[in-house]
N, C-alpha and C positions, 0 to 999 in steps of 0.2 A: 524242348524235347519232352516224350511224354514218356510213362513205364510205368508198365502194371506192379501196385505193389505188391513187395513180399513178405511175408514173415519172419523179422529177425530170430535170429535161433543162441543170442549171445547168453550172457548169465545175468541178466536181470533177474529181481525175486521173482517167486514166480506168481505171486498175489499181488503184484505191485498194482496199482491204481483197479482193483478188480473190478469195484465200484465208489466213484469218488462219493458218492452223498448218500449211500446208504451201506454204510461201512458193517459186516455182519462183525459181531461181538467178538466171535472166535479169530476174526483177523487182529482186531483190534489189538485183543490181546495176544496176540503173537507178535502183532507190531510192539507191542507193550515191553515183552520180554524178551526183546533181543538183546546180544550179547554186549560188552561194552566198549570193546574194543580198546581199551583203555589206554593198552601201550602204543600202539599205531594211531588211531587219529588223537589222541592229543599232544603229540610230540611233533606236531608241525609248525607249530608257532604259530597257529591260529588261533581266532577265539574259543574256545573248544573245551569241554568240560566233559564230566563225568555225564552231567545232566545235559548239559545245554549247547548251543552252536550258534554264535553270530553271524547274521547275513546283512545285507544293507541295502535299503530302499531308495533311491535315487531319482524324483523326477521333480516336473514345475507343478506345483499346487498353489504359485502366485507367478503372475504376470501372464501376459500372453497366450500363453500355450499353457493354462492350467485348464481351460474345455476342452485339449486333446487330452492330459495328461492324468486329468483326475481318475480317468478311468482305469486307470493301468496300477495304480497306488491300490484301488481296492480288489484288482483280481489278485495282483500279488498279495497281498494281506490274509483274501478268503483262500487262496491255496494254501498257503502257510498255516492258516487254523488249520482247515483240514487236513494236512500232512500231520501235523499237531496229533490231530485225534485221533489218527491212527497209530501213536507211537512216538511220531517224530520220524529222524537220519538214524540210523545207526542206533535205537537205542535213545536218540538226543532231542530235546524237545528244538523247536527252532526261534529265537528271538532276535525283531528286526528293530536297528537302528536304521530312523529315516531322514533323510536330509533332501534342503527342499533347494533344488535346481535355480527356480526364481524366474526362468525362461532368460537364463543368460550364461552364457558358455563359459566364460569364465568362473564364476561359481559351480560351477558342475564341475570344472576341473579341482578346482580348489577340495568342493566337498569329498569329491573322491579320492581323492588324495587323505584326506582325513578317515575316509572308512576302510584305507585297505595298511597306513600306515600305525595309524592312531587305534582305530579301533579292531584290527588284524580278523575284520572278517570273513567269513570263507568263500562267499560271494556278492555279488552286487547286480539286484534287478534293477533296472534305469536303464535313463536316457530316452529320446522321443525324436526329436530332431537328427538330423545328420550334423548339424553344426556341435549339437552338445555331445556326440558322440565321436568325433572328431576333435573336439577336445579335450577328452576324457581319456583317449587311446593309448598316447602315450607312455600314460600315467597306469594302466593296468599291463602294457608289455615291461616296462622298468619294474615294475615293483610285484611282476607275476599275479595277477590279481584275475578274477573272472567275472567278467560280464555277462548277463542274459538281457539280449535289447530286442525289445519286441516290434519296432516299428516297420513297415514295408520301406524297402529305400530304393537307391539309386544304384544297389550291388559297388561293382567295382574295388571290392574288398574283400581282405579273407586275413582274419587275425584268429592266432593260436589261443586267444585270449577272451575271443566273443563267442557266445552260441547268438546265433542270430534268427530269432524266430517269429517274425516277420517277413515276408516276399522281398525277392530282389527282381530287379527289373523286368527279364524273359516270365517270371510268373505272375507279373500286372500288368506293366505298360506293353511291352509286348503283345501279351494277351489278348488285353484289351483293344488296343489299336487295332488288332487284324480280326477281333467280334465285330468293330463296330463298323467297319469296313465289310464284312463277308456277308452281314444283319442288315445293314442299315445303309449298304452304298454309298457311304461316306466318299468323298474326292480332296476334300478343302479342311484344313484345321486349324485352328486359332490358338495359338500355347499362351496360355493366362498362367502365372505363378508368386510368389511371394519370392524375395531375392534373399534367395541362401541357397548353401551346396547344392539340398536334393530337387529343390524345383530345376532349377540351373542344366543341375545335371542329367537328369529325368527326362526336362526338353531337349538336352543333346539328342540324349537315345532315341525318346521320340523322332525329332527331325529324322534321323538317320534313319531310322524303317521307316518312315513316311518316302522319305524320298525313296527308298529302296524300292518299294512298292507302288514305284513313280506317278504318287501323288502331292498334293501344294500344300504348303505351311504360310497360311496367307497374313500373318501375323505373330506377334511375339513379344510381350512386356513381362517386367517384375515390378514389384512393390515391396518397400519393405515392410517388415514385420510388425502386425497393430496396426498396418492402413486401414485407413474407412474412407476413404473417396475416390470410388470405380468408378462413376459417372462419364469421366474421359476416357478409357477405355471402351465400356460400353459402347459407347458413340464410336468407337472405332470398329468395334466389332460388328455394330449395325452398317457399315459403310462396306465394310469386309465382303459380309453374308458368307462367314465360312460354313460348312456341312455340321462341322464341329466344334464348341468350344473343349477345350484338353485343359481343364483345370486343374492346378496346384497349390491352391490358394490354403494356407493353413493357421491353425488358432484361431482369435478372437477376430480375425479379418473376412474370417467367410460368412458370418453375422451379415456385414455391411455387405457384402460383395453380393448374395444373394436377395439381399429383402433389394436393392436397388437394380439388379437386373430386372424382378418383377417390376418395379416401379415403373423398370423404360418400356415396357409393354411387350418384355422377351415370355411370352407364355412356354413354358418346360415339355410341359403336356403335350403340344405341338409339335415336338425338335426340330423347329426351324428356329434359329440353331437347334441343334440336339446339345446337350450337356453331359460332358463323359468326364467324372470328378477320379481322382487314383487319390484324394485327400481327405474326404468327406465322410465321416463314418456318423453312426447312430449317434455317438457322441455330440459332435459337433452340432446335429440337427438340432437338436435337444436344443441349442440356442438360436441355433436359426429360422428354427419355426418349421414344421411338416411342410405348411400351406405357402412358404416360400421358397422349396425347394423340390416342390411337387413335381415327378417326369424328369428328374436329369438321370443317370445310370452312375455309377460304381465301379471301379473294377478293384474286387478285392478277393481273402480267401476265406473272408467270415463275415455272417450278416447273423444277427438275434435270430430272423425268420427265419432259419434251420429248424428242421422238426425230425433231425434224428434224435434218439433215446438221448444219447452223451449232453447234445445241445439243451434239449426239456430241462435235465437234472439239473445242468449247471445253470441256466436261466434263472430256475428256480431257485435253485442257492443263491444266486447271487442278488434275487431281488429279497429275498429272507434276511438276507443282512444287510443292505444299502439302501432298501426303502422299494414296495411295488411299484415305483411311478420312473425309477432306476432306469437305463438304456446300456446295452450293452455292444460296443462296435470291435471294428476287426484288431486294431491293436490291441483294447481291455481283452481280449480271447486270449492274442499272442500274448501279453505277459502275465496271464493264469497260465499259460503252459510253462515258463521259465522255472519257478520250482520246483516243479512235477519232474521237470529234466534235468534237474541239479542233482534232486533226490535219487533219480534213477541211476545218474551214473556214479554217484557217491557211492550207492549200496554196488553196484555192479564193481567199485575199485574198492570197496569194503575199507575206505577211507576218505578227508576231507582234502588231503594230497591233491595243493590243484594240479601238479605235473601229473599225478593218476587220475583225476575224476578228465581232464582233457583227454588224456588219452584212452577213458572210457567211454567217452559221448560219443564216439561215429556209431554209427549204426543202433541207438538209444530210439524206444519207439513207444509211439502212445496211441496208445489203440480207442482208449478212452478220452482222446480230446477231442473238446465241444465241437473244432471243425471236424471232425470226424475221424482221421486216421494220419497221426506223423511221424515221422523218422528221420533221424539227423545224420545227414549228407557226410562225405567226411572234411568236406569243405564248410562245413559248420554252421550251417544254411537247411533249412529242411525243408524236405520233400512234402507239399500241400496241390491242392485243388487249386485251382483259379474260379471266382465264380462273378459273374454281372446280375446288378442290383439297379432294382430301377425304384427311384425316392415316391411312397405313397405321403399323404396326406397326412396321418398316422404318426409321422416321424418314422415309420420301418420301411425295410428297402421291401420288394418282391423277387425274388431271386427267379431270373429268365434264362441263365444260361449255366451251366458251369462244364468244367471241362472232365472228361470221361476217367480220365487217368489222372494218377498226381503229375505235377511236374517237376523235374529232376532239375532240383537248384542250379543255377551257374549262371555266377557272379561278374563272370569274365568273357561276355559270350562275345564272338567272335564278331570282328568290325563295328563293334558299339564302342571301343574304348575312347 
């Protein structure tokens, strides 16, 4: 479903994010000298001070999935300085404990379990997977905890305890299926994915509008996590000749997955197959090499190549601290937006109260995110762009399509369950 957006009219400050990266003086310090709230946010039993506020940083920085994840550790980090510089919460400056996931579900539950009991902080940015976030869930609905998970999924969820700011299905795979179908004539598609929930799950919905829109699913594997030998596939896939490969392949697998398609003499450029990744961000290229990933497409709601104002500045920022040679994909975007939205609805419930900062997040908007303009659903899910990206040489996508309107989250659309 698509809808024009609108301008919330709630009680956010009214300077909040005016300008993330060139913060004027006079804001500063008004962020400077806010009030302290003293009796209300520190009497939650949180980590919570006069000065300060504990939050927690949550992803894989080893194993597997630390080329998706890495990059998400440093958007949340650079939003937090900047929130930083402007003042802080309330008044509070923000200090993150990090704990490193490992690219194993079980650690992630564990560790988060340590940062919402042990260290009582008042949110937690992570997670990257569906598996490690489905591990973790549990443990933030029991012990009231909030999460901000930035990754696009498989929808089919809605917890009082996530903002989820990342795409759910109808705003990528959806999407994209009926771009590349309406673009490119597609009939035939090959589901390639790594074996865990969201691939799994992702190709369900696939199938399901594929067929809906009575076209052939002429193929269908997983692998698990850290494969490197596609070769048999491949081969199955030349024997196929689907219109499409529908890629899900993630972490340190899409290295292998891609230098060895090129190998089998599958040119991108060509899209015979065509290559249509919903997994694949600037990240990931970065190890996979531009020149092996050259011509397949994207379907995501952020690519670096954006050249509105919001995306420049934060580019820029973000390569000012992480190094010019830095890449920045659609989930590092989605989790630099997570504190920006903790922030907003903290100050809007004028407390750390996760029962109030949740039931201030519906309708929380950022006018100044690098994808251009968000607003959180009241299903917890926000309202973004779909856009298709087609892989240059470069390691950057080209953005060829995006859709007119945002799309209006839902998680639960009708006959995909």
């Amino acid at each position: 479903m698509h809808s024009k957006s609108k301008p919330f009219n709630g009680s956010v400050r009214r300077r909040f994010l005016q300008n993330l990266l060139a913060i004027p003086a006079a804001v500063m310090l008004a962020n400077a000298s806010l009030p302290a709230y003293a009796d209300s946010a520190n009497s939650t039993g949180l980590a919570v001070t006069d000065k300060t506020v504990k939050v927690g940083i949550l992803h894989s920085v080893t194993g597997t999935m630390a080329i998706s994840e890495t990059g998400s550790v440093q958007a949340e980090k650079l939003a937090i300085e900047q929130i930083n510089a402007m003042g802080g919460v309330l008044g509070r400056k923000i200090e993150f404990i990090q704990e490193d996931g490992a690219s194993d579900w079980p650690t992630f539950a564990e560790k988060s379990k340590k940062l919402l009991i042990n260290d009582k902080v008042a949110a937690v940015f992570g997670c990257w997977t569906s598996a490690s976030r489905k591990a973790v869930l549990p443990i933030f609905e029991q012990y009231n905890g909030m999460l901000y998970y930035p990754t696009f999924y498989e929808g089919l969820e809605q917890s009082p305890n996530v903002i989820y700011t990342g795409q759910e299905a109808t705003q990528q795979i959806l999407a994209g299926i009926d771009w590349v179908v309406k673009e490119k004539g597609a009939k035939s598609f090959f589901l390639l994915g790594s074996d865990y929930i969201w691939p799994r799950t992702s190709n369900k919905i696939a199938r399901k509008h594929i067929d809906k829109l009575g076209l052939k699913v002429s193929g269908e594997e997983y692998y698990p996590l850290g494969h490197t030998q596609f070769n048999s596939v491949i081969n199955k896939i030349k024997l196929k000749k689907p219109d499409v490969i529908f890629a899900s392949v993630v972490g340190g697998s899409n290295v292998a997955f891609y230098k060895q398609l090129k190998a089998a003499g599958i040119d991108m450029t060509k899209e015979t197959p065509l290559v249509l990744t919903i997994s694949v961000t600037e990240d990931e290229i970065l190890g996979i090499g531009g020149e092996n990933i050259e011509g397949a497409y994207a379907s995501m709601k952020y690519f670096q190549s954006l050249t509105n104002d919001n995306n420049k500045n934060f580019v820029k920022a973000f390569k000012e601290r992480w190094g010019k040679d830095i890449v920045i994909g659609d989930v590092t975007q989605a989790a630099y937006l997570g504190p920006w939205l903790w922030k907003a609805a903290v100050e809007k419930a004028g407390s750390f109260d996760i029962d109030k900062v949740r039931a201030a997040s519906p309708g929380i908007e950022l006018k100044t995110a690098p994808e251009g303009y968000v607003r959180v659903h009241e299903n917890h899910h926000l309202w973004s762009k779909t856009r298709i990206g087609n892989a240059q040489a470069d390691g950057q996508y080209k953005i060829v399509y995006e859709t007119k309107d945002l799309i209006e989250p839902d998680p639960f659309p009708a006959g995909y369950k």
